[in-house]
Each structure stands twice: as structure tokens, then as C-alpha cells.
C-alpha positions, 0 to 999 in steps of 0.5 A, a space after each residue: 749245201 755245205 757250210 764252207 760255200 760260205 764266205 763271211 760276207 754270206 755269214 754277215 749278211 745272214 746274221 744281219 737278216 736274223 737280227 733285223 727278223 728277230 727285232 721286227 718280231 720283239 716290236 710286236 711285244 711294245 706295239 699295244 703300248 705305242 702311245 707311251 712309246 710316242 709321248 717317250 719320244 718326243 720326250 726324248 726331242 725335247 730332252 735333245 734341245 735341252 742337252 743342244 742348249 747348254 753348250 749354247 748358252 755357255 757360248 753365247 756366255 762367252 762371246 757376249 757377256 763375258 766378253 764385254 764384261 756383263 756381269 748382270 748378264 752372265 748372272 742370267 745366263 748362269 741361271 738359264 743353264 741351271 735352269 736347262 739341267 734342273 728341266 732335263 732331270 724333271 724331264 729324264 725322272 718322267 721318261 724313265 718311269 715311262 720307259 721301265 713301265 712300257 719294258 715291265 709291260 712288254 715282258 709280263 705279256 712275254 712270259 704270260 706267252 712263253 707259259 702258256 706255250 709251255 702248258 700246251 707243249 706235248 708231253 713228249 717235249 718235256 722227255 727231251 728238255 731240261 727244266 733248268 733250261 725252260 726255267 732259264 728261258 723264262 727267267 734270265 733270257 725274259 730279262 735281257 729282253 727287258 733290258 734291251 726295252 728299258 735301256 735301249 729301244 726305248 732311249 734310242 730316239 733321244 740319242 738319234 735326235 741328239 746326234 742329228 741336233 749337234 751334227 747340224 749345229 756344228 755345221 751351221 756355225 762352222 762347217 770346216 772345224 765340223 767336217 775335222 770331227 766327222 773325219 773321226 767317224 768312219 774310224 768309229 764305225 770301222 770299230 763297231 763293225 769289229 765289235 759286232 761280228 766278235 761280241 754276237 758270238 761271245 753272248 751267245 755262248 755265255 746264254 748257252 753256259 747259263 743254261 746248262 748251269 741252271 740245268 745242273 743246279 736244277 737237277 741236283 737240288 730235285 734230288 738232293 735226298 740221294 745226292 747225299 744219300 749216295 756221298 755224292 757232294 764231291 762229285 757234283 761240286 766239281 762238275 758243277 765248278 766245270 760248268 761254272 768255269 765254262 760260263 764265268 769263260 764265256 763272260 769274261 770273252 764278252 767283257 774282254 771284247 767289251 772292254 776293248 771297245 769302249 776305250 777305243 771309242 774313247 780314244 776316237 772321241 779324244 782324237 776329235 777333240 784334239 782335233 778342234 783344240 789344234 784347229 780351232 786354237 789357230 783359228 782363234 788366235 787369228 780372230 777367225 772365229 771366236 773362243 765361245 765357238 772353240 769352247 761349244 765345239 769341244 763341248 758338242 764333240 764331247 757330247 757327240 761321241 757320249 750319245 755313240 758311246 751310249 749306242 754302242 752299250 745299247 748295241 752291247 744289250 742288243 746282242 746279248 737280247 738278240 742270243 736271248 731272243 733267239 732261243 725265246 723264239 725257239 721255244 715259241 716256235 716249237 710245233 704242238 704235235 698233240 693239238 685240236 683238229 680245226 673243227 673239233 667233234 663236241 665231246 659227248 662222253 663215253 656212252 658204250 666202250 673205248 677201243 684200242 684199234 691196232 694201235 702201234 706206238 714208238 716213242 722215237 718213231 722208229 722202235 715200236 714199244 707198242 705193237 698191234 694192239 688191240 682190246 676194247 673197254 667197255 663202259 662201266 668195266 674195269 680192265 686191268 694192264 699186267 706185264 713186266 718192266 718196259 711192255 708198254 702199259 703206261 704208253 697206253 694210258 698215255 695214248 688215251 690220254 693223247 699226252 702222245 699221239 698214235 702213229 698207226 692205228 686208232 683208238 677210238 671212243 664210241 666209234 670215233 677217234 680220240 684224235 678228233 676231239 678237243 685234247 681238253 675236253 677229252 681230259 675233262 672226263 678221265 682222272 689218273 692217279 700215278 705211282 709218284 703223285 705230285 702235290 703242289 705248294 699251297 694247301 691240301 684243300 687246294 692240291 684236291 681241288 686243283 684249281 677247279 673252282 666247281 668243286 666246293 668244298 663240301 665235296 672236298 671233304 667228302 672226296 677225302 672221306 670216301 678215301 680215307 684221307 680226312 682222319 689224317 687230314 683233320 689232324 694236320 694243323 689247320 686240316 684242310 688249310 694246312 700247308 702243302 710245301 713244295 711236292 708234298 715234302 711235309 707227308 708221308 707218301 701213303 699221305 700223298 698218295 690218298 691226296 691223289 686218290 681224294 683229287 681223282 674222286 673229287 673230279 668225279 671222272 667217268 674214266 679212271 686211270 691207275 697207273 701202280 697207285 699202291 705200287 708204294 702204299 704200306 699194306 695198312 694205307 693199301 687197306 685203306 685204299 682197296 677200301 675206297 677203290 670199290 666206292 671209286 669204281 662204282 659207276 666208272 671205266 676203269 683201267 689199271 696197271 699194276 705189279 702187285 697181282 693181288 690188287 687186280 683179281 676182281 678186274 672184269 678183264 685182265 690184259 697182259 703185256 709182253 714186248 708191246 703185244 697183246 700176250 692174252 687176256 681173261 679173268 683172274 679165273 680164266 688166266 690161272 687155268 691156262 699155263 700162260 704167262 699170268 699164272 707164271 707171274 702169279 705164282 711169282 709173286 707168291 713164292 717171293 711171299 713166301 706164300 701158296 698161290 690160289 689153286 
């Protein structure tokens, strides 16, 4: 099917069916808040008749007392029309407190959404997307959906009920010089339809350019350490003035279209007026009809052309939440591959072994990093995963903890298939301790804890303990209350590291997963470490990636990766006594010492 079958009309009515889809969608986000949606409107009904009535009143000002020379009576009328505004502002302060609640309302529960979307998206989703990106859809696009509910949605009936009110006031008193103004009309529609099919695109691509800035902002202050550490600040800044550059582009062929728009509707408007002033000037100077009508129908057409003038800055704010919405709804929409069955099994535990079926896995789908692998752990066992760069060991650990799925094969836990357990309840019994260990902002009580209100702080305190982290705990301002900045920043990456051991332990797993948790400890804090692993193992499942070959000699077995595949396993022992590749890596690491490996 190719896009050049289609004519424009096909890519207009399209766009039409998506925005009428994508605002049907957004009502659902007002919807719970339908009472103050329908006081807000009759709010507006009446704001309507107030607005009819100023003109009105000045005419009747004109015609009657004025005319006759009322003194008294035009005093009255002067306070009725000060009256009529002093009622608007009373009434407009009311409806606009209602319309920002309802808009606040409506966005609090989108981006409770969009977050807790966020938090149940596999890993593999967070490999492919940006965080400037996710962070943009959050922020910036949230916003001009807000904008859209506070400035259009909301205020629309008002502006509905006051074109109906003038243009059947017009016709009523005089339907000749009305018919002159509603000639103007198809001319302005005519325009909007121009503006429409220009600004959709222009917004759009301006969303897009704030995404890919906020991408690049977002990258470059994570790592600002080796920005500078490799003189890079020139560099970036100026990738960062091309994306700039491309985004304020982007705006400026917005407020261009914009701009063009807005004086054309005010042309219209003055056409219309004119109009009336023409017309209705011969009318009068005949006593066909009388200057107070000249004066209401100046006045309404005015007032006419501000209600569409105002609907066409909420259709400026709608195209801009239609691109926003789009990409919220993107988001939204996108599937969660790793998911609980319908019916899921009730986790018991691991009472007997974790086996790893014949399990092939490739991150792609099409290039197997995983390749037939197979071995069981047995409970209470630690078996450690050994091999280069790239073969896989950490992809297996990940497909224990079903951050990725298998594609054929199975793992299984007491005979049955990972996959047929509740993600969450699955992970409620492993704890994973990484090379990078990552420290949230908030306090070093709080980073063990990690939201787990269960874990008190006793057992706190004595995670720490067992891992030898409470001396340099103690000694931190305000120990355990002490403040943690944003990934730990304040400490030291032993510090970080023995946090994470503390976590693990507090959480009390029945499976432990190292992956290189001393892989950047200092041989004092790896001391330190090894020392609480022997109490940490105690009782557990254990499996453990390591590099540093030292560290995993006492293992019940060792498993070597190579290319994906299962190369051979055994015990330190048994591994050395063959030729294989452990003994190779082995002896390699020992010469790079400067030390003799064991016989």
C-alpha cells in the first residue's frame, strides 16, 4: 500500500478521524470530574448572557434615554452595565478556579498513568528508549494536554453559547445587516481550514525537536564527569546549539503560520464592521433603524469575531496537545511483553532446583547470545557463571528474573515455568546485587530499605552489620538518616557497594544474584565483602558472575560461558584438572598478577 495512492483529501480525513479518536480518548481523563465540568458550563451560559447584555443595554441607553434626554435614566442604565461587568469578573474568577481544578485533576491522574505504565514496561524497552525522551512525555507533553483542558476544552461551551446568543440577537433585530455579517463567515472558515492542515505539522515536529534536546540534555549532565574528563565541552555545545537550532526552527514555523492567522481573522472582523458601518450608517440617516442598533450591531460583530478569534487560539493549543497526545498514547499503548498469564500459579518458593531447560535467547530476536543452554541449581547451591566479555551470563540472570523472556526453551522452578508466575511474586524471593549498584536520593536507611515498609529498622541495622557497612555508616552525619544525593554521589563506590550488599540482606532472599559485585571493590572493602557473603550464603541459592576468578573458588559448581553455549562445568578442583578453558582463564589471571596459579 503505498503512500502516494493517497490524495490529500485521504490525508485529511485521516488526520480528522485521529484527532476526533485521540479527543474522544483525552474525555476519559475529565470524565470522573463531570459534575464540575457541567456547573462550569452553565457557568459559562450565564457568563453568555451577561456578555449578550452590555451591548444591549447601551442601546436601549441610546435609543430611550439619551434619545429623550433621561438623565436619571441613563444614570440607571450606566449602573446596570457596571453592574453586568462587575458580575462577569465575580462569575469568570469562580469558573476559572474550576477550570484549572478539573485540568490539575485530569493530569495528576495522567501522569499517575503514564508512571505506573512506565514501572511495568519490560526491561528491554528501557535498552531502546531515551530517558530524555520518556522524561519529555511526561513533563512537557503532560503540560500541553493541561493547557488544552484549562484553556480550551473547558472554556469552549462559553464561546459556543455566545456565538449562538449574538448571532440569533443579530437576527432577530435586524436580519439584513446580520445576513452582511454572516457573509464574512465562510471567509474565516476558509482560513481556519488553511491554518489547520499547516500548524498540525509544524507542532508536531516542534514536540519531536524538544524531545531529542531533552534527550541530549539529559545524557550529557548523567555524564558530565567524562564530558570533562575527556575535554569534550566544545563538542557537545555545539551538537547541542544544532538541536537547539532545529527546535527554536521548529517554533518559529509555528508562530509564523500563527502569525499569519491571527491578523487575517482580525482583517475579517474589520471587514464585517465596516460592513455594518456602510449599511448601517444609510440605514439610519433614512430612520430605517435607529443609531443604538448601529451601535449594538458594531458592538456584537466585535464581539462575534473575539469568541472565534478565541476558538481559534484553543484550536492552536489543540493542535499542539493533539502532537502531545499522540505520543502519550504511544507510550501508553506500548504492549508489556513480560506480563502475568491471566490465571497465574501462586508462587510457593524454591523448594528443590531452578533449571535452565535448553534455553535460547537473543535480544533482537535474530542473533542468539544464548544458545542451548542448560544446568540446574540446586537449592541451598552456589553456582558460579565464569567466561569472557559478551557470553552471556548476565542475560541469564536476566531471564531468571523475567526482565526478558525466553524465546525457546524454559526455565523452570520446582518443575514449572518461570513463565507461569506473577513477574512480582517471582521477584519478591531473589535479590541481585550489581557491578554499578544504584543509590536513590533520600537517606542511606531508606536506599536499604528501599520502600519495603516490612523491614524495620532494627533489621536495618543489622543488614548493615553482617556486611560491614554500619562503621562507615555510624560515622556519616546523621548515620542512618544521613543524606544519600542523587545516585550516591556523596560515597565512595566500596561505600555503594556494601549499601547494596546491606539491601540484598535486609530483603532476606531465598535467591542471590551477584552479578561482578566486587568486580570494583578495593582489595580492603572485597575483604570485607568476602567476609559477609560466607554469612549471606548461608541457607541461600546462590548464582554468581564473576571476572575475578578468586572470588568464586569455593562455588559447589563453576559454569563456563563461551559464545552463549554451556563450554564445561565442575568445581574449582575438577576445572583445573582439565585443559579446558577455566584453567586457561585461570592461569591468566594469575600471570597478569604477577603471581603462580595453584597447582
Amino acid at each position: 500500500m503505498a503512500a502516494s495512492h493517497f490524495s490529500s483529501e485521504d490525508d485529511a480525513r485521516s488526520a480528522s478521524v485521529t484527532d476526533r479518536r485521540l479527543a474522544l480518548r483525552l474525555l476519559k481523563y475529565v470524565s470522573p470530574y463531570k459534575g464540575l465540568i457541567v456547573v462550569s458550563s452553565l457557568i459559562s451560559l450565564v457568563m453568555a448572557l451577561l456578555q449578550l447584555a452590555g451591548p444591549y443595554i447601551v442601546k436601549l441607553t441610546i435609543d430611550v434615554y439619551i434619545a429623550a434626554g433621561d438623565m436619571p435614566g441613563i444614570a440607571r442604565m450606566s449602573a446596570l452595565y457596571m453592574a453586568t461587568v462587575l458580575a462577569m469578573f465575580g462569575i469568570e474568577y469562580v469558573q476559572s478556579y474550576m477550570i484549572a481544578s478539573v485540568g490539575q485533576r485530569a493530569m495528576f491522574d495522567l501522569r499517575a498513568q503514564l508512571f505506573a505504565h512506565l514501572q511495568r514496561l519490560p526491561v528491554a524497552f528501557y535498552d531502546r528508549s531515551p530517558v530524555g525522551r520518556l522524561i519529555t512525555r511526561l513533563t512537557s507533553d503532560v503540560q500541553a494536554l493541561n493547557e488544552m483542558f484549562s484553556q480550551g476544552i473547558m472554556t469552549l461551551a462559553g464561546d459556543v453559547f455566545l456565538l449562538l446568543g449574538i448571532a440569533a440577537i443579530m437576527v432577530w433585530i435586524n436580519p439584513w445587516l446580520a445576513l452582511l455579517v454572516f457573509l464574512t463567515i465562510p471567509l474565516l472558515l476558509a482560513v481556519a481550514e488553511l491554518y489547520r492542515r499547516h500548524a498540525r505539522q509544524a507542532y508536531s515536529d516542534a514536540r519531536a525537536r524538544l524531545s531529542k534536546l531533552n534527550t541530549y540534555l539529559q545524557e550529557n549532565i548523567s555524564g558530565m564527569r567524562t564530558v570533562q574528563a575527556y575535554n569534550r565541552e566544545a563538542s557537545n555545545l555545539t551538537r547541542f546549539r544544532e538541536l537547539n537550532d532545529d527546535y527554536r526552527e521548529a517554533n518559529v514555523r509555528g508562530v509564523l503560520i500563527f502569525a499569519v492567522f491571527v491578523p487575517a481573522v482580525e482583517l475579517i472582523a474589520a471587514l464585517g464592521v465596516a460592513l455594518i458601518v456602510w449599511r448601517g450608517g444609510i440605514s439610519a440617516m433614512s430612520g430605517t433603524i435607529t443609531l443604538g442598533t448601529v451601535v449594538l450591531f458594531i458592538q456584537y460583530t466585535q464581539r462575534l469575531f473575539q469568541p472565534i478569534r478565541d476558538l481559534t487560539e484553543k484550536f492552536n493549543i489543540f493542535q499542539t496537545a493533539v502532537a502531545a497526545s499522540e505520543r502519550i498514547f504511544q507510550l501508553l499503548d506500548t504492549p508489556l511483553s513480560v506480563q502475568p498469564p491471566r490465571t497465574p500459579r501462586a508462587y510457593p518458593g524454591l523448594k528443590n532446583e531452578i533449571v535452565f531447560d535448553r534455553v535460547w535467547f537473543a535480544y533482537d530476536g535474530t542473533q542468539w547470545v544464548i544458545r542451548d543452554v542448560s544446568f540446574r541449581v540446586g537449592r541451598g547451591e552456589t553456582v558460579a557463571l565464569v567466561g569472557a566479555t559478551g557470553s552471556g551470563k548476565s542475560t541469564l540472570t536476566n531471564l531468571l528474573l523475567r526482565f526478558y523472556d525466553v524465546q525457546r526453551g524454559a526455565i523452570l522452578i520446582d518443575g514449572t515455568d518461570i513463565r507461569e508466575f506473577d513477574p512480582a511474586d517471582l521477584r519478591r524471593s531473589i535479590a541481585t546485587v550489581q557491578q554499578d549498584p544504584f543509590l536513590f536520593t533520600g537517606t542511606v536507611a531508606s536506599n536499604i530499605r528501599l520502600g519495603n515498609p516490612a523491614i524495620t529498622d532494627s533489621q536495618v541495622r543489622e543488614a548493615a552489620r553482617l556486611v560491614n557497612a554500619a562503621s562507615f555508616i555510624e560515622a556519616l552525619p546523621g548515620g542512618y538518616d544521613a543524606e544519600v544525593r542523587e545516585r550516591g554521589a556523596t560515597l565512595s563506590v566500596g561505600q555503594k557497594q556494601l549499601l547494596s550488599f546491606a539491601r540484598a540482606l535486609a530483603y532476606d532472599p531465598q535467591i542471590l544474584i551477584l552479578d561482578e559485585a566486587t568486580a570494583s571493590i578495593d582489595t580492603e572493602t572485597e575483604a570485607l565483602i568476602q567476609d559477609a557473603l560466607s554469612k549471606l550464603l548461608q541457607g541461600r541459592t546462590a548464582i554468581v558472575i564473576a571476572h575475578r576468578l578468586s572470588t568464586i573458588q569455593r562455588a559447589d559448581r563453576i559454569i563456563v560461558m563461551h559464545h552463549g553455549r554451556v563450554h564445561e562445568s565442575g568445581t574449582h578442583a575438577e576445572l583445573l584438572q582439565r585443559d579446558g578453558l577455566y584453567r586457561k582463564l585461570y592461569e591468566l589471571q594469575y600471570r597478569e598478577n604477577g603471581r603462580r596459579p595453584a597447582a
